[in-house]
C-alpha positions in Angstrom: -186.1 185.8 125.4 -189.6 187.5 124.9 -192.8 185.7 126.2 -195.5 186.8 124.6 -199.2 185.3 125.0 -201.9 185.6 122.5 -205.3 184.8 124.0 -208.7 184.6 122.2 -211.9 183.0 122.8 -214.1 181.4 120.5 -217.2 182.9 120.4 -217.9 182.3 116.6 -214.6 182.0 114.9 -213.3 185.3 114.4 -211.6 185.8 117.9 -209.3 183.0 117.0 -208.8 183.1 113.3 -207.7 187.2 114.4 -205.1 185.6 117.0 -203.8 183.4 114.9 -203.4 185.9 112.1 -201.1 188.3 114.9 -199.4 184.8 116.1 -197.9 184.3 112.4 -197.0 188.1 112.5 -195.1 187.9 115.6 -193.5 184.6 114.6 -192.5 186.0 111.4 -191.0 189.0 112.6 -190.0 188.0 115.6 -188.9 183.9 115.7 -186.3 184.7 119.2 -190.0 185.3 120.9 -191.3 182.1 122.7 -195.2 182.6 121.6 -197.9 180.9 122.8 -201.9 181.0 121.2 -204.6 179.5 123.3 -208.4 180.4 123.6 -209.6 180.8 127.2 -212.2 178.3 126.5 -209.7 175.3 126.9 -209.0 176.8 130.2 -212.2 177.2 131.5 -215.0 175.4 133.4 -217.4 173.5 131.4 -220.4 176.0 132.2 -218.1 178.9 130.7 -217.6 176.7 127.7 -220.8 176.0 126.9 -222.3 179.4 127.5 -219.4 181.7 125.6 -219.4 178.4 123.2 -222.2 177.3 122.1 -224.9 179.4 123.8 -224.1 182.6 122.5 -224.5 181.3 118.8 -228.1 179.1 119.9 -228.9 182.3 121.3 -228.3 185.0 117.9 -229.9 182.1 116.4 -233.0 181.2 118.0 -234.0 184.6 119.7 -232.1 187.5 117.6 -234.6 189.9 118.7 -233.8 188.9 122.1 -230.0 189.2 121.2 -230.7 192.5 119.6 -232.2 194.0 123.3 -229.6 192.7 125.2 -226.6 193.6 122.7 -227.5 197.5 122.7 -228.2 197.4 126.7 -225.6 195.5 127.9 -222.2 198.2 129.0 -219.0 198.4 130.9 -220.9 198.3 134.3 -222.0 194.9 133.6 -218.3 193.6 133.5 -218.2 193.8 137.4 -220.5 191.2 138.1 -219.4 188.7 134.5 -215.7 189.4 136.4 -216.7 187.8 139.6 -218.2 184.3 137.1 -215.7 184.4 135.2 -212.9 184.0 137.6 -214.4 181.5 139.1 -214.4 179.8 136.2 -211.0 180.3 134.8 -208.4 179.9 137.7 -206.7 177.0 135.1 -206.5 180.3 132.8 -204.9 182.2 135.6 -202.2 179.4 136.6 -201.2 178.8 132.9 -200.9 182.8 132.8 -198.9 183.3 136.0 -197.1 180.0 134.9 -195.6 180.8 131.6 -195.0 185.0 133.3 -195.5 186.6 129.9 -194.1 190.3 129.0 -196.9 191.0 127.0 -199.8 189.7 125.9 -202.8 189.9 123.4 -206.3 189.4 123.7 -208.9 189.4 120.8 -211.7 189.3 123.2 -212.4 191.8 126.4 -213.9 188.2 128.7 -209.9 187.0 128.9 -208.7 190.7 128.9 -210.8 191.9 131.7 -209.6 189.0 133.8 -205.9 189.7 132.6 -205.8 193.4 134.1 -207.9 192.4 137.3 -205.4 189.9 137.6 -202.5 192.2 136.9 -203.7 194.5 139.6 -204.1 192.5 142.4 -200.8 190.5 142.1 -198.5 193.0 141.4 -197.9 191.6 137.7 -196.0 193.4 135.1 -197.0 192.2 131.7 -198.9 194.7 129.1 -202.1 193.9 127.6 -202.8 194.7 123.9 -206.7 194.2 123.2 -207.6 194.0 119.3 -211.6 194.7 118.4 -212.5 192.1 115.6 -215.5 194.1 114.6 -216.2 197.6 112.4 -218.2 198.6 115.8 -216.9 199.5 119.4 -219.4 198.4 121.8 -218.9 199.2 125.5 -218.1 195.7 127.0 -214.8 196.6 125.2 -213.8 199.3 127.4 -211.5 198.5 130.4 -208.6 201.5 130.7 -206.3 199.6 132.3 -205.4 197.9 128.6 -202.2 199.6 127.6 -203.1 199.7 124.0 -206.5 199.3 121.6 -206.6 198.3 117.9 -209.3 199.2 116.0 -211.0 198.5 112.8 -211.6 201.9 111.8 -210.9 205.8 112.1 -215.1 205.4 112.9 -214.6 203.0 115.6 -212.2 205.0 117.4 -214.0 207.4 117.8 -216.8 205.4 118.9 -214.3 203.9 121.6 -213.4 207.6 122.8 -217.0 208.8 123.3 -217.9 205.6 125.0 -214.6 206.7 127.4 -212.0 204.8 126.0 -208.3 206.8 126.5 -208.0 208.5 123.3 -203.6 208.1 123.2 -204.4 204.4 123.8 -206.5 203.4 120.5 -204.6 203.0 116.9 -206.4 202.4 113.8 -204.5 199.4 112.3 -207.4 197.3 110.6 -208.4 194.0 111.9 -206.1 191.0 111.9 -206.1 188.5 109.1 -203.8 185.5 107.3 -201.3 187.6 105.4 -202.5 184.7 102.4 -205.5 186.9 102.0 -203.3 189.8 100.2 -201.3 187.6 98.3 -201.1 187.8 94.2 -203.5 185.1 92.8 -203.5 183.3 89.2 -207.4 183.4 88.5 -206.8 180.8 85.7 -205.5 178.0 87.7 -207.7 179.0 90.1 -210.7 178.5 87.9 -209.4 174.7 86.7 -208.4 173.5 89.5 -212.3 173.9 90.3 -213.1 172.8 87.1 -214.6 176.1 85.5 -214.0 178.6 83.3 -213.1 182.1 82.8 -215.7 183.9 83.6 -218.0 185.9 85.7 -218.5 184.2 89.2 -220.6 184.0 92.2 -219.7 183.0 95.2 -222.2 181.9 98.1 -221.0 181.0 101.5 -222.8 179.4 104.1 -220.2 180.2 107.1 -218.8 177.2 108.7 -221.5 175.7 110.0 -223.4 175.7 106.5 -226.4 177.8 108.2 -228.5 180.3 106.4 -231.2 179.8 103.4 -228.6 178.7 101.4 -231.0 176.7 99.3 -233.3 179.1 98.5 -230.6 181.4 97.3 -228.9 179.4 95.3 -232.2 178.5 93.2 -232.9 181.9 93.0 -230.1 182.9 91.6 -230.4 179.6 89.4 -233.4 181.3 87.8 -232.2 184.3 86.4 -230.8 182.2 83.4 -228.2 184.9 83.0 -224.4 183.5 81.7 -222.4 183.5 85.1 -220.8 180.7 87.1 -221.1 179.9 91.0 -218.9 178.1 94.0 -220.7 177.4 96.6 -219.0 176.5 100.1 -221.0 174.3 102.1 -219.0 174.3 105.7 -219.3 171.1 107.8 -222.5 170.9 106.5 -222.9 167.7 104.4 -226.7 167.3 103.6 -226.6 170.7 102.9 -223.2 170.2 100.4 -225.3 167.1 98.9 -228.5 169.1 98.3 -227.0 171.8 96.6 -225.1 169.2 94.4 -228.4 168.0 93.2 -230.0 171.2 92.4 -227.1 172.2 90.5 -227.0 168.8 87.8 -228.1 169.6 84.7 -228.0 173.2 85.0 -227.0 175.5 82.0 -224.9 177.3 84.9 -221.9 175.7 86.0 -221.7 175.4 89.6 -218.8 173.8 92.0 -220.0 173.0 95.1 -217.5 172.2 98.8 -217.7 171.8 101.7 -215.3 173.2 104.5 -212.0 174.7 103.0 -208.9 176.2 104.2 -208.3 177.5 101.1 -211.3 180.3 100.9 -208.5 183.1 99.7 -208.5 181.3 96.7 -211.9 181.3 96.3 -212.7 184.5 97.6 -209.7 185.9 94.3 -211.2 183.5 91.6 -215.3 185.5 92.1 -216.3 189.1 91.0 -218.9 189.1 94.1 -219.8 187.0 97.4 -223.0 186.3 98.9 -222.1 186.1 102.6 -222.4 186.7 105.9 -220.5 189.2 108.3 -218.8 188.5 110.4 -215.6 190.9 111.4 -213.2 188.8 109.6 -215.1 187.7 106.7 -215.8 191.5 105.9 -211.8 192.3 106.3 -210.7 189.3 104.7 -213.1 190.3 101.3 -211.6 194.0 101.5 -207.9 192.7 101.7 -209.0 190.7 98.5 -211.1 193.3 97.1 -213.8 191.4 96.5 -217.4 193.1 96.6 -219.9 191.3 98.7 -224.0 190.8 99.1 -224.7 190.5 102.9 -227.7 188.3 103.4 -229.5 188.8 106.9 -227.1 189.7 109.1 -227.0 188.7 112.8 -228.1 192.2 114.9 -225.3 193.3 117.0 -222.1 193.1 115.4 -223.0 191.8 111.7 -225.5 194.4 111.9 -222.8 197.2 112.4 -220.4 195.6 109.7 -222.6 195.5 107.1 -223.4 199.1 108.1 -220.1 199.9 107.5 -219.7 198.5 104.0 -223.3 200.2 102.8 -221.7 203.0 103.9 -218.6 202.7 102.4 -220.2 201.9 99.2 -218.6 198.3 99.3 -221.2 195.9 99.4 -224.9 195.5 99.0 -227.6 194.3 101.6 -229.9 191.5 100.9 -233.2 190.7 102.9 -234.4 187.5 101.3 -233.2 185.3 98.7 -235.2 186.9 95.6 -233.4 190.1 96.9 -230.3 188.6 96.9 -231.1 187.5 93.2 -232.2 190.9 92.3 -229.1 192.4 93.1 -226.9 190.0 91.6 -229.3 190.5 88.2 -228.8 194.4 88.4 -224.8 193.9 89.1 -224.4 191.5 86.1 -227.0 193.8 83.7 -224.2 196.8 85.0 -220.6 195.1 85.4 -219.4 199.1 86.1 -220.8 198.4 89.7 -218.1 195.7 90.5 -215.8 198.1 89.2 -217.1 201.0 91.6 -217.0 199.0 94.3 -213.7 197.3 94.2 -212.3 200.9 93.8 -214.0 201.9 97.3 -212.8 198.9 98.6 -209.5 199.6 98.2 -209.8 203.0 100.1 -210.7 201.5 103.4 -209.0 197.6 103.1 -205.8 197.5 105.6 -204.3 193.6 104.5 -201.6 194.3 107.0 -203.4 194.9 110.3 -201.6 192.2 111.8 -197.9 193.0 111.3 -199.2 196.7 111.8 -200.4 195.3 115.5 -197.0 193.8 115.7 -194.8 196.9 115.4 -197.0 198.6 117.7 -196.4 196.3 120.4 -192.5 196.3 120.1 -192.8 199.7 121.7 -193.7 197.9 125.2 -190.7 195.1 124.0 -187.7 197.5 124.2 
């Protein structure tokens, strides 16, 4: 029997929710393989935890600027020096590891698959190591030639990977990872009364899972334009925030539906014509799997920064800089409905839905 181990680390959410997405692949295709999913987090010291945890995001929030500077300094040469922390922290990582002796394993973050091939070189060990980039950029913490195989976003990022000395034989274009739920067929009509609404054009505003963001400005913004549209908002954990948005929206002429954290944002990402959104690497996949055309509001620098770059460029969504912006554009799209129409036609040249059972096959090759 094949062990295979797929290892993430949650940085924001997108490292995991892109492991889990290949760990349904793999168990799909494959249900003789024992599998096992963890995030190195679990299996680290409590300093690791809270800086790759929790610090990381205090830090994009508080100090972006700050962020910004050290995301477009920091390269490969600084891996020597996190390597010699990191082991320190994560020898629980390398027992489970050596422990369970998988064939092959995958990493959605370089941190666990850095340690994996120092680890693999110094004790002799034989398993591969697939490394899966969760963002439409390559930036040069990702580069370590002793992975056996890259997968990549984008024909773009590719090349990105080979000038920043990546092995060019070694990277495929496959698309990022996602739930397989996000390319499913969808009935818009049940969609729209199970949420109590109707038939007609909708907004959708997400606040991410934490509920962050000027939600609350946006939303009355777009409450202004008095235009005949609908919106779901999703809220995250965030209660007040869920509650405050509730109020604003009583009494409205527009209809509004307001939640709070879902596991069922395929649905609404089907039932709206356009999404007001962050960007996150998976969020930007998962709305091109669905074809659904999105407004990026202030995205983080660093890798939100190069995603939404990607969709301007592709024609696929819009950028927003403040919540009268965001209203702005949402006026123009509704005053010219041919836009959506443009758009989900662009999207559908660059979406790849199937990134994960794409990732799949191309690790059988080191399976034979």
């Amino acid at each position: 029997m094949k062990k295979i181990l797929i290892v993430s680390l949650k940085a924001g959410n997108g490292h995991v929710q892109a492991a889990r997405a290949i760990e349904v692949a793999l168990k799909e295709k494959h249900p003789d393989f024992e599998v096992k999913n963890i995030d190195l987090l679990d299996y680290a010291s409590i300093l690791s935890r809270e800086f790759y945890g929790n610090w990381y995001m205090d830090l994009v929030n508080a100090v972006p600027k700050f962020y910004e500077f050290m995301y477009e300094r920091l390269d490969a040469r600084s891996t020597k020096l996190r390597l010699l922390s990191d082991r320190m922290s994560a020898q629980k990582f390398q027992k489970f590891v050596f422990n369970f002796n998988p064939d092959l394993i995958f990493a959605t973050h370089f941190v666990p698959g850095n340690l994996l091939t120092f680890w693999r070189e110094k004790y002799k060990k034989n398993y591969k190591i697939i490394t899966t980039l969760t963002d439409y950029e390559a930036h040069p913490l990702w580069i370590d030639n002793k992975f056996d195989l890259y997968t990549v976003a984008s024909e773009e990022v590719k090349d990105q990977m080979i000038n920043l000395g990546a092995e060019k034989e070694k990277i495929f274009v496959t698309g990022i990872p996602i739930d397989k739920k996000f390319s499913q067929k969808f009935d818009k009509s049940k969609i729209f009364s199970s949420l109590g609404l109707e038939n007609k054009f909708t907004i959708a505003l997400f606040a991410g899972a934490f509920g962050t963001g000027p939600m609350i400005d946006i939303f009355q913004n777009i409450l202004n334009l008095n235009l005949d549209f609908q919106t779901i908002i999703v809220a995250g954990k965030n209660e007040d925030l869920k509650n405050k948005l509730i109020k604003m929206s009583e009494g409205k002429k527009t209809k509004t539906t307001t939640l709070g954290f879902i596991d069922n944002m395929e649905e609404i990402m089907a039932a709206s014509d356009i999404a007001v959104s962050k960007a996150g690497g998976l969020t930007v996949s998962e709305s091109l799997a669905i074809n659904l055309p999105l407004v990026i509001i202030n995205p983080y620098p660093g890798q939100e920064e190069a995603n939404t770059k990607y969709l301007l460029k592709n024609l696929c969504a819009f950028k927003a800089d403040s919540p009268s912006d965001t209203a702005e554009l949402i006026k123009n799209v509704l005053k010219k409905p041919e836009l959506i129409k443009e758009m989900r036609a662009n999207i559908k040249k660059i979406a790849k839905p199937n990134a994960a059972f794409e990732i799949v096959e191309l690790a059988e090759g080191f399976l034979d």
